[in-house]
ZADONU-350641 format. One record per atom (N, C-alpha, C, O): atom name; x, y, z; residue in one letter. Coordinates in nm, 2 decimals. Example, Ala and Ser with C-alpha at 12.3 -4.5 7.8 and 13.67 -1.06 7.14 Angstrom:
2
{'N' {1.32 -0.57 0.78} 'a'}
{'CA' {1.23 -0.45 0.78} 'a'}
{'C' {1.32 -0.33 0.78} 'a'}
{'O' {1.42 -0.33 0.85} 'a'}
{'N' {1.28 -0.22 0.71} 's'}
{'CA' {1.37 -0.11 0.71} 's'}
{'C' {1.29 0.00 0.79} 's'}
{'O' {1.34 0.11 0.80} 's'}
//
This chain:
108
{'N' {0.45 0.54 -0.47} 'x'}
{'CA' {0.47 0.44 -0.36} 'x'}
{'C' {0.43 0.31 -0.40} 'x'}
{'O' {0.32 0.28 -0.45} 'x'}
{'N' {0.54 0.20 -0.36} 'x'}
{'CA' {0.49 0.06 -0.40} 'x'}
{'C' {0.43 -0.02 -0.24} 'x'}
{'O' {0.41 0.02 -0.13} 'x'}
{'N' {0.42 -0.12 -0.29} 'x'}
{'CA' {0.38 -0.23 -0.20} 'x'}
{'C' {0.51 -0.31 -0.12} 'x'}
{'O' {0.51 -0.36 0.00} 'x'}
{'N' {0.60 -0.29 -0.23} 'x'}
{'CA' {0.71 -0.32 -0.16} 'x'}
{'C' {0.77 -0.23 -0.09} 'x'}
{'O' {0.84 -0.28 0.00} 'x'}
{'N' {0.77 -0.10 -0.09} 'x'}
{'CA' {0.77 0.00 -0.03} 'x'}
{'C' {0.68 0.02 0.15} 'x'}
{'O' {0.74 0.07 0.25} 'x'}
{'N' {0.57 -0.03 0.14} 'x'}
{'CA' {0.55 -0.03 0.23} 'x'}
{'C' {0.57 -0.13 0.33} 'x'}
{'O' {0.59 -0.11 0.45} 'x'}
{'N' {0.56 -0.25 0.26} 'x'}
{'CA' {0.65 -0.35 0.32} 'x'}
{'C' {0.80 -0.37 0.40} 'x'}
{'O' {0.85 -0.43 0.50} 'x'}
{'N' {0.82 -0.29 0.33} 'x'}
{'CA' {0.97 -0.22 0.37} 'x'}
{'C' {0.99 -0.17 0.48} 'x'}
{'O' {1.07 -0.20 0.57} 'x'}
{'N' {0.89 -0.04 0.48} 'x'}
{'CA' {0.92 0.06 0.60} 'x'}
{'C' {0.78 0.15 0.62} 'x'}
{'O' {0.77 0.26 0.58} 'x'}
{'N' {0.65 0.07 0.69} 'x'}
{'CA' {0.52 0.09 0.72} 'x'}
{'C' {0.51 0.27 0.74} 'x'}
{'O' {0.45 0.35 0.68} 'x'}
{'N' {0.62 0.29 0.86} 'x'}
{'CA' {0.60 0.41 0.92} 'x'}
{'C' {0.62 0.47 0.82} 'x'}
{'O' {0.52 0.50 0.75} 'x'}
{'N' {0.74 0.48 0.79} 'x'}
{'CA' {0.83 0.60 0.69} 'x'}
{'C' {0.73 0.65 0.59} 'x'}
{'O' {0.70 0.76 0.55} 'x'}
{'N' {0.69 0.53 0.55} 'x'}
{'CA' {0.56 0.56 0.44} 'x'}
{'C' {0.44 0.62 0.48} 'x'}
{'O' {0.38 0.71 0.42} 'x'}
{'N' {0.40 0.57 0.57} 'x'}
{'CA' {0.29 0.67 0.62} 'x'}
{'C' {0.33 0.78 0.66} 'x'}
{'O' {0.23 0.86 0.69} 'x'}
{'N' {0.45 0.82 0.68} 'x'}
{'CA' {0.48 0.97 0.71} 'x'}
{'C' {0.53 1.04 0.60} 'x'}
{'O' {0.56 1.16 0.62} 'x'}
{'N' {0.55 0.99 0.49} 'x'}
{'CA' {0.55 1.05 0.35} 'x'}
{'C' {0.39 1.07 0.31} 'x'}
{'O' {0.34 1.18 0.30} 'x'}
{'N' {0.33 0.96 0.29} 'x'}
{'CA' {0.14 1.04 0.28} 'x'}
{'C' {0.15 1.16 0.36} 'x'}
{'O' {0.14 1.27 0.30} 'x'}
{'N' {0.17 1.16 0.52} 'x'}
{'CA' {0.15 1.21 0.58} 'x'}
{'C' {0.18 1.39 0.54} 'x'}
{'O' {0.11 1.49 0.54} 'x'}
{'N' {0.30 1.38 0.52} 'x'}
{'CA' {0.40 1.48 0.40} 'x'}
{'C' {0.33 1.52 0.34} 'x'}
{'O' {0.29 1.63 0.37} 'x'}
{'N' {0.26 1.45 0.21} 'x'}
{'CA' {0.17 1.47 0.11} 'x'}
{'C' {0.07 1.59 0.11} 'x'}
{'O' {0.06 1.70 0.05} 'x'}
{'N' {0.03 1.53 0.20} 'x'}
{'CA' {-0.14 1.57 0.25} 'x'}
{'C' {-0.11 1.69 0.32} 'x'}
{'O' {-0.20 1.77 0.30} 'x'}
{'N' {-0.02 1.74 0.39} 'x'}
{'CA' {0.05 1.85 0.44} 'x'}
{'C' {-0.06 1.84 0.59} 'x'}
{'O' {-0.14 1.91 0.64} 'x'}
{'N' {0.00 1.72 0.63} 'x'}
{'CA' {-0.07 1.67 0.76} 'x'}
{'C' {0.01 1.66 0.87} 'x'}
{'O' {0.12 1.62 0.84} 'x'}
{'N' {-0.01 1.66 1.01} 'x'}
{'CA' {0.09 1.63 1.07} 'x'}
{'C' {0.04 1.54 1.18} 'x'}
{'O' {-0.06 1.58 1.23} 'x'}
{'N' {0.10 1.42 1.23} 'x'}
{'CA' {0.07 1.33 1.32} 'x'}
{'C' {0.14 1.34 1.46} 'x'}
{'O' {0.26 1.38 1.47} 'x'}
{'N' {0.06 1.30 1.59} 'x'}
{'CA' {0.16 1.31 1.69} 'x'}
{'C' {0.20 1.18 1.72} 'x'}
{'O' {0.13 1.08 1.70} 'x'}
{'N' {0.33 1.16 1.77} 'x'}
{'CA' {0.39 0.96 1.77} 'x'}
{'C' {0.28 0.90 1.79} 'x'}
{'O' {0.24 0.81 1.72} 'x'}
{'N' {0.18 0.94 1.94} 'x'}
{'CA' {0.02 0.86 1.90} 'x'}
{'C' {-0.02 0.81 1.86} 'x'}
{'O' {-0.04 0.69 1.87} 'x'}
{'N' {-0.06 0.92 1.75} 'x'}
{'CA' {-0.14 0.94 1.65} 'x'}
{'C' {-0.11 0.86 1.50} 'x'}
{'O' {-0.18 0.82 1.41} 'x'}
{'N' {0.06 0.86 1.51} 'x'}
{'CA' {0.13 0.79 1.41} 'x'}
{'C' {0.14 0.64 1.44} 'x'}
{'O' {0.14 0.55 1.35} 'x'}
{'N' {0.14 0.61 1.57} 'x'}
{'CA' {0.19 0.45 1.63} 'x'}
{'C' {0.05 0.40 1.59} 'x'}
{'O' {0.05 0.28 1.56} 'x'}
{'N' {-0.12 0.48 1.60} 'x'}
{'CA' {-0.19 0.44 1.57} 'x'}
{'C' {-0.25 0.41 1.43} 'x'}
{'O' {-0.35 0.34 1.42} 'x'}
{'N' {-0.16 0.50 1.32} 'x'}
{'CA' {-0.16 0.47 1.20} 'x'}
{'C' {-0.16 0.32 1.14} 'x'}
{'O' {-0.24 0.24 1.09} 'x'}
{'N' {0.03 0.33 1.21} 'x'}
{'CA' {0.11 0.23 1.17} 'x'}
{'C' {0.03 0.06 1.22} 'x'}
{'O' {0.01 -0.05 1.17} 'x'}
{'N' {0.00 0.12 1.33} 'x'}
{'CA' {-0.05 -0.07 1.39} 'x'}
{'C' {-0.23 -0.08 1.31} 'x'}
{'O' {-0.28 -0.19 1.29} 'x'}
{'N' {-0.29 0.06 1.26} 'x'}
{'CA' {-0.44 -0.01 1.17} 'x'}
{'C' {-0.39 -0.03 1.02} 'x'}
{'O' {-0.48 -0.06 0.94} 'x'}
{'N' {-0.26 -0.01 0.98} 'x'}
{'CA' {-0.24 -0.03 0.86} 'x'}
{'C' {-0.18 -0.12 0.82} 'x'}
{'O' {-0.14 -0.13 0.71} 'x'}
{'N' {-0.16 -0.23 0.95} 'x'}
{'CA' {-0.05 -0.32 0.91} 'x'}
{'C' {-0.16 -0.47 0.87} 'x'}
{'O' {-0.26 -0.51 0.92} 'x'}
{'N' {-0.09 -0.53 0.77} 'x'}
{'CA' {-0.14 -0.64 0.65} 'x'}
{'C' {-0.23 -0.73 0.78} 'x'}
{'O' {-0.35 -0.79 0.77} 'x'}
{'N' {-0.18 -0.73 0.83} 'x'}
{'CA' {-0.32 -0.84 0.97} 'x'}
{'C' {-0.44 -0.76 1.03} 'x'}
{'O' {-0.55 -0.80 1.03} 'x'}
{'N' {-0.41 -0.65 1.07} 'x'}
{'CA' {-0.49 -0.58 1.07} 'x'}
{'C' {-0.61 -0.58 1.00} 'x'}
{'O' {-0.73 -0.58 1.03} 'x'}
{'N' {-0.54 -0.55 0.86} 'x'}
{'CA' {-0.65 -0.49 0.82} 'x'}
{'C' {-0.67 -0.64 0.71} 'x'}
{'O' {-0.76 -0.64 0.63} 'x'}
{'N' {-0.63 -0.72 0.71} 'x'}
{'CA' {-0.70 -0.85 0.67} 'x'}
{'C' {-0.82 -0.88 0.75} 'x'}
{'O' {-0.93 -0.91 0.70} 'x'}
{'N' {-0.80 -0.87 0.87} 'x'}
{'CA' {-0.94 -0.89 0.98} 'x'}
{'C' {-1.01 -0.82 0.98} 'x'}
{'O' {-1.11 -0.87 1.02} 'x'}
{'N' {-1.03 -0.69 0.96} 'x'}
{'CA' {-1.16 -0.57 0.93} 'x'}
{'C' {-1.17 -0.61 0.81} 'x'}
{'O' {-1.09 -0.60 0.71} 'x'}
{'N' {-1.27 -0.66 0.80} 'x'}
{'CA' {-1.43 -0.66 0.70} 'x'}
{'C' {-1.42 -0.56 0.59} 'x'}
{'O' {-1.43 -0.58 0.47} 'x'}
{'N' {-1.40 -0.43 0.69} 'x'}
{'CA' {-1.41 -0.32 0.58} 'x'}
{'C' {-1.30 -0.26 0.50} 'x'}
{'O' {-1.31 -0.16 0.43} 'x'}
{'N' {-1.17 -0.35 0.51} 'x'}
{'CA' {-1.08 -0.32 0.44} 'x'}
{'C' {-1.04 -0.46 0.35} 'x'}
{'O' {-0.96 -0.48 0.26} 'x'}
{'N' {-1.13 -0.54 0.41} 'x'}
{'CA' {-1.08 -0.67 0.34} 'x'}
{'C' {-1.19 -0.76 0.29} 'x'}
{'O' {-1.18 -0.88 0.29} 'x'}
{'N' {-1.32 -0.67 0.25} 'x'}
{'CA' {-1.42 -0.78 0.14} 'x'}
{'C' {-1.52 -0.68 0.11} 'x'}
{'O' {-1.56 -0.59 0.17} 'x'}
{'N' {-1.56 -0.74 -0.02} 'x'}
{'CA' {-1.61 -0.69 -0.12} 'x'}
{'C' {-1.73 -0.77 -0.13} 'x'}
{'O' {-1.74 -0.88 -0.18} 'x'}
{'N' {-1.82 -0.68 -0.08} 'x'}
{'CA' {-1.97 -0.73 -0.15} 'x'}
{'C' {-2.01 -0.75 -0.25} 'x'}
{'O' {-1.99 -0.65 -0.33} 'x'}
{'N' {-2.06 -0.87 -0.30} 'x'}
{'CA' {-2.14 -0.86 -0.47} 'x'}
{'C' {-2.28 -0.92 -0.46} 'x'}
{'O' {-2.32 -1.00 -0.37} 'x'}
{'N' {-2.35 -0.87 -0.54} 'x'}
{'CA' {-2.51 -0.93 -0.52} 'x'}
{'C' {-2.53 -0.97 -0.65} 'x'}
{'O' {-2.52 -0.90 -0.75} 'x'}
{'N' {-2.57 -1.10 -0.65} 'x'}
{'CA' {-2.63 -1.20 -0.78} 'x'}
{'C' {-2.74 -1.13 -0.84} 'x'}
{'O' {-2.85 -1.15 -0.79} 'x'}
{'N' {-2.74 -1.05 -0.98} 'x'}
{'CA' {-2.87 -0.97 -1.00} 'x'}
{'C' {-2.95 -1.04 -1.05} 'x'}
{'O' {-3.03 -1.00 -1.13} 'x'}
{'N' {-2.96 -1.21 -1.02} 'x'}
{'CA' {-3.02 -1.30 -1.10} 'x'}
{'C' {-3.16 -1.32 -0.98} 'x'}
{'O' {-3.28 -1.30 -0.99} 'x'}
{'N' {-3.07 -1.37 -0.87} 'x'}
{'CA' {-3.15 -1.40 -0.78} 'x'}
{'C' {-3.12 -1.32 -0.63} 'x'}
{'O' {-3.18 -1.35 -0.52} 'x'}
{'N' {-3.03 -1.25 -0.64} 'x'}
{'CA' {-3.02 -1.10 -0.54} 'x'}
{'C' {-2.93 -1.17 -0.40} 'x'}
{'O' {-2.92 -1.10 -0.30} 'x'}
{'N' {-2.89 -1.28 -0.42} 'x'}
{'CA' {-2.82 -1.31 -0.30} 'x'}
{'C' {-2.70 -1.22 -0.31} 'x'}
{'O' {-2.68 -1.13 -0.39} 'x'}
{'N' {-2.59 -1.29 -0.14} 'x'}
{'CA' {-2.49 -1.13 -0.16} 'x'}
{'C' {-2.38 -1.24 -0.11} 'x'}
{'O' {-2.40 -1.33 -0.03} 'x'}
{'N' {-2.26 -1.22 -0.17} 'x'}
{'CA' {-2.16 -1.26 -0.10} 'x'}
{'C' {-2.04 -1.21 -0.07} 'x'}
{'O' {-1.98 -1.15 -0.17} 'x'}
{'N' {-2.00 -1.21 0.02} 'x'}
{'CA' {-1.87 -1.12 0.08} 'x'}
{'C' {-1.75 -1.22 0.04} 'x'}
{'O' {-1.73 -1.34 0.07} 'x'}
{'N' {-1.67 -1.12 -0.07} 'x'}
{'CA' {-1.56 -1.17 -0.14} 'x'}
{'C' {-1.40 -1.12 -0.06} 'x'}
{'O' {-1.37 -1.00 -0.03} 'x'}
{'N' {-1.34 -1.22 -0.02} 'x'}
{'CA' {-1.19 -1.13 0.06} 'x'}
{'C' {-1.13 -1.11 -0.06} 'x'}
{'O' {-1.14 -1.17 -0.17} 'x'}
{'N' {-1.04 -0.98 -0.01} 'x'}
{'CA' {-0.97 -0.91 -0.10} 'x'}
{'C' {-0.80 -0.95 -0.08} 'x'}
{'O' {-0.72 -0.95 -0.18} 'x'}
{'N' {-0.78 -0.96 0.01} 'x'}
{'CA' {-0.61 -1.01 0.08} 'x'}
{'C' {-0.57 -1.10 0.09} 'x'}
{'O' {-0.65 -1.17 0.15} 'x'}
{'N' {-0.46 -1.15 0.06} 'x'}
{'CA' {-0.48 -1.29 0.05} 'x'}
{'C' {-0.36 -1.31 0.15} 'x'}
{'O' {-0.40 -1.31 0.26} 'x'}
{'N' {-0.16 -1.33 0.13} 'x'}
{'CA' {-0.10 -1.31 0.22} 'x'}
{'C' {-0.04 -1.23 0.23} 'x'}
{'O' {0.04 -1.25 0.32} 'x'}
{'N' {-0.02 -1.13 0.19} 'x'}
{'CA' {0.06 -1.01 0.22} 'x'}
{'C' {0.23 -0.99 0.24} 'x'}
{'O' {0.30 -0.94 0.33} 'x'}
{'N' {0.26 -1.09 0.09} 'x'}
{'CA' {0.38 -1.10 0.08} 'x'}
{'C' {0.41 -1.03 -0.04} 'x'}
{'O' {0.32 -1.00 -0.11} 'x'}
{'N' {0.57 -1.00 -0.07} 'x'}
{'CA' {0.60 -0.95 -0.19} 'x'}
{'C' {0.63 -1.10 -0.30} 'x'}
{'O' {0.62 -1.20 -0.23} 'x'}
{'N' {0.64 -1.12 -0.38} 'x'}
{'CA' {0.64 -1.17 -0.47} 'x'}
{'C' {0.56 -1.30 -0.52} 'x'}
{'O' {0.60 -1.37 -0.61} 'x'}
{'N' {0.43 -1.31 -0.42} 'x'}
{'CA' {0.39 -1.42 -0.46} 'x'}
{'C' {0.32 -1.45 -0.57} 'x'}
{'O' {0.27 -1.57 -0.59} 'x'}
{'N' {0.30 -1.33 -0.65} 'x'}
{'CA' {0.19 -1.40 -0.75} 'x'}
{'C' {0.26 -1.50 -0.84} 'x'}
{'O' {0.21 -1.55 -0.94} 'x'}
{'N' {0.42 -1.51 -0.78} 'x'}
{'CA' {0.48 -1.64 -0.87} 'x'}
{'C' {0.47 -1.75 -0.87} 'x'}
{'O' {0.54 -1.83 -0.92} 'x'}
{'N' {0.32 -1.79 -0.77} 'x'}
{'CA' {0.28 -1.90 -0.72} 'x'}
{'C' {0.20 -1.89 -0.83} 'x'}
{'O' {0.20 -1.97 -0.92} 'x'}
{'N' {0.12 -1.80 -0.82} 'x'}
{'CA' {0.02 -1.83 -0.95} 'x'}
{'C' {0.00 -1.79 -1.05} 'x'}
{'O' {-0.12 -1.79 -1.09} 'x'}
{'N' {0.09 -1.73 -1.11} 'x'}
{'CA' {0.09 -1.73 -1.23} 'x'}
{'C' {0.09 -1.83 -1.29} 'x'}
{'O' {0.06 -1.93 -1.23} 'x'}
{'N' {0.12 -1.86 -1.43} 'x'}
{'CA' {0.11 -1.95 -1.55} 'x'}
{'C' {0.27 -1.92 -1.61} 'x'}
{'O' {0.32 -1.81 -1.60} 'x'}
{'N' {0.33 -2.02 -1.67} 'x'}
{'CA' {0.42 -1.95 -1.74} 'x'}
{'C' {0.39 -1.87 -1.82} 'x'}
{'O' {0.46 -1.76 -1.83} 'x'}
{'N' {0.27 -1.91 -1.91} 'x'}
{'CA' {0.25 -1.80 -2.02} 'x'}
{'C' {0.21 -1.68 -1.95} 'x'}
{'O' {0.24 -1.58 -2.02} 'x'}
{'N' {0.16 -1.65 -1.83} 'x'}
{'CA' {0.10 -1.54 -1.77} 'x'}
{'C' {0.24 -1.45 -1.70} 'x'}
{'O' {0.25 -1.34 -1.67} 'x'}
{'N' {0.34 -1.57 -1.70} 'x'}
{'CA' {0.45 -1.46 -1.62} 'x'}
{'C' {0.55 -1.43 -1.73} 'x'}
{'O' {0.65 -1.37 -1.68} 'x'}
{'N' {0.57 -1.45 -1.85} 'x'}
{'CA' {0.61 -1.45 -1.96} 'x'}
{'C' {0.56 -1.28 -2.00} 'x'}
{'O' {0.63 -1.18 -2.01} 'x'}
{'N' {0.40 -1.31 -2.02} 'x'}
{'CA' {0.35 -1.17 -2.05} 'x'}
{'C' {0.39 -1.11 -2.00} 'x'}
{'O' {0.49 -1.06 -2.05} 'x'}
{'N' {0.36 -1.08 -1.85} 'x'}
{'CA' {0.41 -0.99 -1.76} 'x'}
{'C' {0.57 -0.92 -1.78} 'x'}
{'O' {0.61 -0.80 -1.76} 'x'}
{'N' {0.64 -1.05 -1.83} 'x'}
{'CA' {0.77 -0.96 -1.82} 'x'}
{'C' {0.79 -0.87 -1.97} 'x'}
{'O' {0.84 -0.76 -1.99} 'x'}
{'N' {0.75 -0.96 -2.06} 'x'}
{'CA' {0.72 -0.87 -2.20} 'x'}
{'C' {0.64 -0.66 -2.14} 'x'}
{'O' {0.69 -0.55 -2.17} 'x'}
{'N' {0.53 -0.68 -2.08} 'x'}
{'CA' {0.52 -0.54 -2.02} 'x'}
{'C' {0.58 -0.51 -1.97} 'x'}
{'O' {0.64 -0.42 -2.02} 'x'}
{'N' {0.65 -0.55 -1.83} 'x'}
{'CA' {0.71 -0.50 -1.77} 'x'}
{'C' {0.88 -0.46 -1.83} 'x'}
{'O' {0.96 -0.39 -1.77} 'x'}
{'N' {0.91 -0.51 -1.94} 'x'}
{'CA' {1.03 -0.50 -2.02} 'x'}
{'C' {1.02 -0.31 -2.07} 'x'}
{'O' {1.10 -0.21 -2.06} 'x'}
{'N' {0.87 -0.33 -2.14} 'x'}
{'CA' {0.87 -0.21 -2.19} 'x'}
{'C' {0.83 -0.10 -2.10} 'x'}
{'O' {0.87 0.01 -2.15} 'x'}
{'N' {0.78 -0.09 -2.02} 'x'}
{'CA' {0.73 -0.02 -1.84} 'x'}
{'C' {0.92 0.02 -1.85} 'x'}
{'O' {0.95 0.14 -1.87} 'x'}
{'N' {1.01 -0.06 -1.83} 'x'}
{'CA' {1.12 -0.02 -1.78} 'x'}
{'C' {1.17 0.05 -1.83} 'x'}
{'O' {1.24 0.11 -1.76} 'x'}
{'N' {1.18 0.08 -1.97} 'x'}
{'CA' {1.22 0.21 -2.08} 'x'}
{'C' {1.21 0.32 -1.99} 'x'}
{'O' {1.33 0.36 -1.97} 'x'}
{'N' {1.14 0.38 -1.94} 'x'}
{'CA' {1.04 0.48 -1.87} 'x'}
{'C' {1.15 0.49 -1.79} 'x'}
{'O' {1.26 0.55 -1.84} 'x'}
{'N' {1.14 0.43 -1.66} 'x'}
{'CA' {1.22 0.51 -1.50} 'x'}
{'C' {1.19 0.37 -1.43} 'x'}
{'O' {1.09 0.32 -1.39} 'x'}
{'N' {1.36 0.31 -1.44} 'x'}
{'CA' {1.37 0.17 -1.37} 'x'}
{'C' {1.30 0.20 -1.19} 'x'}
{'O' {1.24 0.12 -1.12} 'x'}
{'N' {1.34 0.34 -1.18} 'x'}
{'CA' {1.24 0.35 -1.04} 'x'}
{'C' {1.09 0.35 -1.00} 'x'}
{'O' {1.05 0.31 -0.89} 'x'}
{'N' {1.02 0.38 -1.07} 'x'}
{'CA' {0.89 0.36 -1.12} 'x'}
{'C' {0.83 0.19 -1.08} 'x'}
{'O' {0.73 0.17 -1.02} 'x'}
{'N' {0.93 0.10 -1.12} 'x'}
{'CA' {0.86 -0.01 -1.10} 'x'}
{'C' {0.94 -0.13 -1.05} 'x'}
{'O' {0.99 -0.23 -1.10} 'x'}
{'N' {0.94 -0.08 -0.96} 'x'}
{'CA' {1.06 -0.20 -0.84} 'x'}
{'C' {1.00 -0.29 -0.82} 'x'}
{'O' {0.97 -0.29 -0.70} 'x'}
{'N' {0.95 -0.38 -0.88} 'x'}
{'CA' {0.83 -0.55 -0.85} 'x'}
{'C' {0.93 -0.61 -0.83} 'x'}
{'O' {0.90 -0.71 -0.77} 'x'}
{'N' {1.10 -0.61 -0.87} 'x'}
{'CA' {1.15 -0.71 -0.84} 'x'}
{'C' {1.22 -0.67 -0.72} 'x'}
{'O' {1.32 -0.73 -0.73} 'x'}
{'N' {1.22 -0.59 -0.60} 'x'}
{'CA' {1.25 -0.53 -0.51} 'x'}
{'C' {1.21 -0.64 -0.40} 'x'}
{'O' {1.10 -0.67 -0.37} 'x'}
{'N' {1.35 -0.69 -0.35} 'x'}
{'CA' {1.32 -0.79 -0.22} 'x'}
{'C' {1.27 -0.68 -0.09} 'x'}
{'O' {1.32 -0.57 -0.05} 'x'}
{'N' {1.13 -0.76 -0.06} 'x'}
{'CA' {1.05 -0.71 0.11} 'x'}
{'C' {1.16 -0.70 0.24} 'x'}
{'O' {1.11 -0.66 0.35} 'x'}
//
């Protein structure tokens, strides 16, 4: 499962884990999935969206966010040319494999 994947189609995806796990949800139970798993959501919980570190110098702590916009293809903002150059050099050879395996260029 990708990112663009879930982008795509929240539910469907959570009812494929759901699949997975050999679990079963009631629409409830699923509507309640779908609305704590969605990118706003859980950008505003704390606990899904920052990362503690503590300075082992002088032991302060700072809470690092982890999410940033919750789009598909942005890291074309920041990459580097040389950095998105690499990328497609891996990703060239990744694609030998199973062009399904790695849909990054898959419009959201």
């Amino acid at each position: 499962m990708s990112y663009e994947e879930l982008q795509r189609d929240l539910r469907g995806s959570t009812q494929k884990v759901c699949q997975f796990l050999g679990k079963y949800l009631t629409p409830e139970q699923l509507d309640s999935a779908v609305r704590n798993l969605s990118f706003s959501v859980m950008k505003e919980n704390s606990m899904s969206n920052s990362l503690m570190l503590r300075n082992p110098k002088d032991g302060t702590v700072s809470n690092i966010p982890l999410l940033r916009k919750g789009i598909c293809g942005d890291w074309k903002n920041l990459f580097t040319v040389a950095q998105s150059e690499a990328f497609d050099r891996v990703y060239q050879e990744m694609s030998r494999l199973d062009p399904g395996l790695f849909p990054w260029s898959a419009r959201c």
